[in-house]
C-alpha positions as a LaTeX table, in Angstrom:
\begin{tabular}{lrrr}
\hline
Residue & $x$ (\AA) & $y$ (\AA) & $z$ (\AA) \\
\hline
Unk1 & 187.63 & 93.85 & 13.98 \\
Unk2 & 191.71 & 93.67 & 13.99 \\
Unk3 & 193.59 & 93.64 & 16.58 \\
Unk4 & 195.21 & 97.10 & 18.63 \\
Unk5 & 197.95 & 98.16 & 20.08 \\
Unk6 & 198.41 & 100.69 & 22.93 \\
Unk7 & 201.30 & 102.36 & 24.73 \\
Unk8 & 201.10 & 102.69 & 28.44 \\
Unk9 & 202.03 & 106.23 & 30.42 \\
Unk10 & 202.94 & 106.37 & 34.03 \\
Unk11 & 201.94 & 109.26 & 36.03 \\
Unk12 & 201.28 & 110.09 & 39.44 \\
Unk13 & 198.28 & 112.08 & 40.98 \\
Unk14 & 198.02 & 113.44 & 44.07 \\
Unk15 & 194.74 & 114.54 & 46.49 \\
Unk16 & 194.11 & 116.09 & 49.82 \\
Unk17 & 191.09 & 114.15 & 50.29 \\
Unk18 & 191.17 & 110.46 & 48.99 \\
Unk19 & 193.46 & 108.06 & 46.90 \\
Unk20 & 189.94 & 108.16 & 44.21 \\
Unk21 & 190.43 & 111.74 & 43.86 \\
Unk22 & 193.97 & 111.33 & 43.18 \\
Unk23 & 193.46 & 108.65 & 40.24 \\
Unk24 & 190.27 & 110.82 & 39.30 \\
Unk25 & 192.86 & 114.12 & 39.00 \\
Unk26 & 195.44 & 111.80 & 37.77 \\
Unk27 & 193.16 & 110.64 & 34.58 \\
Unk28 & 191.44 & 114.16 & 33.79 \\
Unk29 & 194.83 & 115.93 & 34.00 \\
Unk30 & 196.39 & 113.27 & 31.10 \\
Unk31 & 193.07 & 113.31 & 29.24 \\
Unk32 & 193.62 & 117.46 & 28.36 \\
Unk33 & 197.16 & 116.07 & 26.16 \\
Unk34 & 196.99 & 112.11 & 25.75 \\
Unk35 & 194.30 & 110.82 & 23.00 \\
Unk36 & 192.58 & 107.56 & 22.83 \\
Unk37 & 193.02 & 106.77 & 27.02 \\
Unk38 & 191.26 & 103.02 & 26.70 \\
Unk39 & 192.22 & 102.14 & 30.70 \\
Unk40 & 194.30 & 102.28 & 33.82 \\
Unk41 & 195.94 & 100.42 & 36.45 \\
Unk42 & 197.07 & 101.62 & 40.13 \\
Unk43 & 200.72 & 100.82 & 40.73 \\
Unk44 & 201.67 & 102.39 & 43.79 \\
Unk45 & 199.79 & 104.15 & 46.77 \\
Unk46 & 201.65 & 106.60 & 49.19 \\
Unk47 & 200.95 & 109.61 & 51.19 \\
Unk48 & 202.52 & 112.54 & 52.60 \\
Unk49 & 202.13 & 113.11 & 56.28 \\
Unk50 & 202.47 & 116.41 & 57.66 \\
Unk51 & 201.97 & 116.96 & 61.89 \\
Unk52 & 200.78 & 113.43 & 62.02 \\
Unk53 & 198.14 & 113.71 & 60.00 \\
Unk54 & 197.50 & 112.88 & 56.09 \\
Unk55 & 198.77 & 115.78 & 54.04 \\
Unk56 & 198.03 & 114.18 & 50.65 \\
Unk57 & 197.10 & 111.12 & 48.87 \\
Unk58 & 199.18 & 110.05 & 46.34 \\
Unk59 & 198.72 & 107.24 & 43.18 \\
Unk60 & 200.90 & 106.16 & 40.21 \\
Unk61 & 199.41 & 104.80 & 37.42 \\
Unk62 & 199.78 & 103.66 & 34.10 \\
Unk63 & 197.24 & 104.59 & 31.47 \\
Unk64 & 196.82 & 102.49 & 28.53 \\
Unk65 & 195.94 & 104.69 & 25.22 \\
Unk66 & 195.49 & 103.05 & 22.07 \\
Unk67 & 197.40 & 103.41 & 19.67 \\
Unk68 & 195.80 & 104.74 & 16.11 \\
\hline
\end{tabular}
């Protein structure tokens, strides 16, 4: 077994229902163009509010996808 080597992407997903659902949307939308997505990590949670009251969830994250 050798050792690998991934690059990371940062994207951000967005939800109307939950910050999950926005990583969840995040992750499916990269997997239909990025190969070989190994993990992820959250960087930044924020929201938009609209009539005081949470409009959308939204998540960057960087996906690490190894490198072949």
């Amino acid at each position: 077994m050798g050792d690998s080597v991934f690059k990371k992407v940062e994207i951000v997903g967005t939800s109307g229902n939950s910050f999950e659902d926005a990583v969840t949307n995040a992750i499916a939308k990269a997997s239909e163009t990025i190969t070989g997505l190994s993990w992820f990590e959250v960087i930044e949670e924020r929201g938009a509010i609209a009539e005081g009251k949470v409009k959308q969830y939204q998540v960057t994250i960087r996906i690490g996808c190894k490198v072949e």
